[in-house]
C-alpha positions, 0 to 999 in steps of 0.5 A: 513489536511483533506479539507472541503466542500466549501458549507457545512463545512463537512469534505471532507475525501478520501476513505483511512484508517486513523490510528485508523480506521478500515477496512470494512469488505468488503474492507478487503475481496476484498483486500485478494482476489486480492492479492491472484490473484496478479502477482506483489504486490506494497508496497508503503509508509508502514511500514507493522506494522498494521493488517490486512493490513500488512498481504496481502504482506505474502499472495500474496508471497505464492500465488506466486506473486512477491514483490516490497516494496518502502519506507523510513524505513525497513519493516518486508518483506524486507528480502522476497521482490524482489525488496526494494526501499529505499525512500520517495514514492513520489519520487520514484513512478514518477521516476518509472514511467518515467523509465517505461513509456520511 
C-alpha cells in the first residue's frame, strides 16, 4: 500500500517502477551505462521477466562483470550467474550483510 501525505492526502510514491509503468527514458539510459561499467551486478528480488530492465544483467555479463541473483523463484540468468541465492530478499540481503560487515 502506497502511503499518503498526512497534510494534503496525495499519494506518497517512492521513486520505483510499479508493474505497468514505464521506465524514464532517462532512467533507462543511465542504468545501461552503469551496468556496462559494473564489476558486480546484484539482482534482487526479480524474476528478470520485464524489459527492458531484465536485460541490464545480459549486458553487464558481457562487459564482464560478475553476477549475483537472490530470489525466491528461478530467473532466466540462473544458469549464467555466479552465484544464485534462493530466498525472500528481505532475508537474505541482511544476513549478507552481517556475513559481510563481521
Amino acid at each position: 500500500m502506497i502511503p499518503k501525505c498526512e497534510d494534503c492526502g496525495c499519494l506518497l510514491k517512492p521513486d520505483a517502477v510499479f508493474f505497468g509503468e514505464g521506465l524514464s527514458p532517462e532512467k533507462l539510459s543511465m542504468a545501461v551505462e552503469a551496468s556496462k561499467e559494473a564489476g558486480v551486478f546484484l539482482v534482487a528480488g526479480s524474476s528478470l521477466a520485464v524489459r527492458p530492465a531484465g536485460g541490464l544483467p545480459e549486458r553487464a555479463r558481457r562487459a564482464g562483470a560478475r553476477l549475483i541473483i537472490i530470489n525466491e523463484g528461478p530467473t532466466r540468468f540462473d544458469a549464467r550467474a555466479d552465484m544464485r541465492i534462493q530466498g525472500k530478499t528481505g532475508d537474505v540481503l541482511p544476513a549478507l550483510v552481517d556475513v559481510v560487515l563481521t
